[in-house]
C-alpha positions, 0 to 999 in steps of 0.5 A: 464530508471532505473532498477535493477541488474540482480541477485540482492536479491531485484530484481524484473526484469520481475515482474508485480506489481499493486500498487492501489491508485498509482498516488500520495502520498506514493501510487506513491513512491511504484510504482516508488520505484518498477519500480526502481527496475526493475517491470513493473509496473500497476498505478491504479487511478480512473481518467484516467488522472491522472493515465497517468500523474502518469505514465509520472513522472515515465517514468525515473525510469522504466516501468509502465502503466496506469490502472483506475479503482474503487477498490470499483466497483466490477464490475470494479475489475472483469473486470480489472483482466479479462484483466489482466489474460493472462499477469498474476500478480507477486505482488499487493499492496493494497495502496488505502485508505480513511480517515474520522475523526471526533467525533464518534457520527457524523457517520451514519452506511454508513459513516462506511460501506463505510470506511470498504467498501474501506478500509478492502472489496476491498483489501479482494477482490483485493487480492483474485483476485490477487491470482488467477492469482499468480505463487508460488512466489507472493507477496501481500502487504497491506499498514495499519498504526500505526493506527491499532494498536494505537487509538486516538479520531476521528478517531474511523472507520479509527482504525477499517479499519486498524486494520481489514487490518493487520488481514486480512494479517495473515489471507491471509497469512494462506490461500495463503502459501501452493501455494506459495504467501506470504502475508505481510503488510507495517505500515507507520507512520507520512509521509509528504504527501500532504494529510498531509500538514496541519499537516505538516505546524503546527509547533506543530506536528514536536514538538511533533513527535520530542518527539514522534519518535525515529528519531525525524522527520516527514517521507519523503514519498520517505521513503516507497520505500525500505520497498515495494522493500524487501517485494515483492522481493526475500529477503523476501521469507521467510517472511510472515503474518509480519507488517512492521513498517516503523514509525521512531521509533513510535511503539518503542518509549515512 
């Protein structure tokens, strides 16, 4: 089983971290980065199944549980942080996230509120819950995109989404500071997850990332890790209301 040196500044031996949308992409390579790193880790999916077959892959890098639930289901999110409330929550990371591209004229206004509704609602909610149940020393990541920052055609409810997320993050970290939480966001750029496949079998967009980047190159989604580990381990205890750009160069580069 994998875990942490005790003492070590990234360590988070004996923390308990929720990682939301855990049971694939860069959601699952949080969770195994901070089970890695001595968490005890909570696998949130909407399916049962999948949140238990998450945990199965994770089972040689450290601790870590299933915990379905709708994060959009107020209800539901009521519910689970009921349960979770003896055992408490050191870190949550509000990796869930939808995506809706097309032509602006294409949404209907509830095409719109469901996209603010899951992506920009439910970590407001989350995160409040969360704090409830944070000692001085929690940590609350919000994983947005260089699509908060950056616009392109169709993609307009996904921008306004993201963008609200990294407010929403200075915003929390005002709030929580004085009880000790910090509250910080993650900005991934192009990660070749398989939510992303086709883009990443177009030879024409590593072309154009190889020009685009720094670094020249499409992200391995294990990449994200590191940046989760520090965020929500006492290396950054002096770090909040920050977005960091794990982008290979994207935000930097012209």
């Amino acid at each position: 089983m994998g875990g942490a040196v005790t003492g070590s500044l990234f360590s988070l031996s004996g923390k308990r971290a929720l990682v939301t949308g855990g049971v694939q992409g860069l959601g699952f390579e949080i969770a195994k980065a901070l089970a890695s790193a001595g968490a005890h880790v909570l696998v949130n999916g909407r399916d049962v199944a999948r949140a238990q077959d998450a945990v199965s892959l994770l089972a040689d890098h450290g601790s870590a549980e299933a915990l379905a639930f709708d994060v959009a289901d107020e209800s539901a999110v009521e519910a689970t942080f009921a349960r979770l409330a003896s055992e408490g929550l050191d870190i949550l990371v509000n990796n869930v996230g939808l995506r809706d591209r097309r032509a602006l004229d294409e949404y209907s206004l509830n095409d719109v509120r469901r996209m603010l509704e899951i992506n920009l609602v439910a970590p407001f909610d989350l995160s409040r819950c969360a704090a409830r149940l944070m000692k001085s020393g929690g940590r609350i990541i919000n994983i947005t995109s260089i699509a908060g920052p950056f616009s392109r055609q169709g993609d307009a409810t996904y921008t306004m989404a993201k963008g609200g997320l990294e407010a929403m993050t200075r915003a929390l970290a005002a709030e929580l500071g004085l009880v000790g939480i910090n509250v910080n966001a993650i900005a991934p750029g192009y990660f070749a997850t398989e939510a992303n496949q086709a883009m990443v079998d177009d030879p024409s967009v590593a072309d154009w990332l190889s020009q685009r980047t720094s670094l020249g190159r499409w992200a391995r989604p294990e990449e994200i890790g590191g940046a989760a580990v520090f965020l929500a381990s006492d290396a950054a205890s002096y770090v909040t209301g920050h977005v960091l750009f794990v982008d290979g160069g994207y935000a930097a580069h012209f």
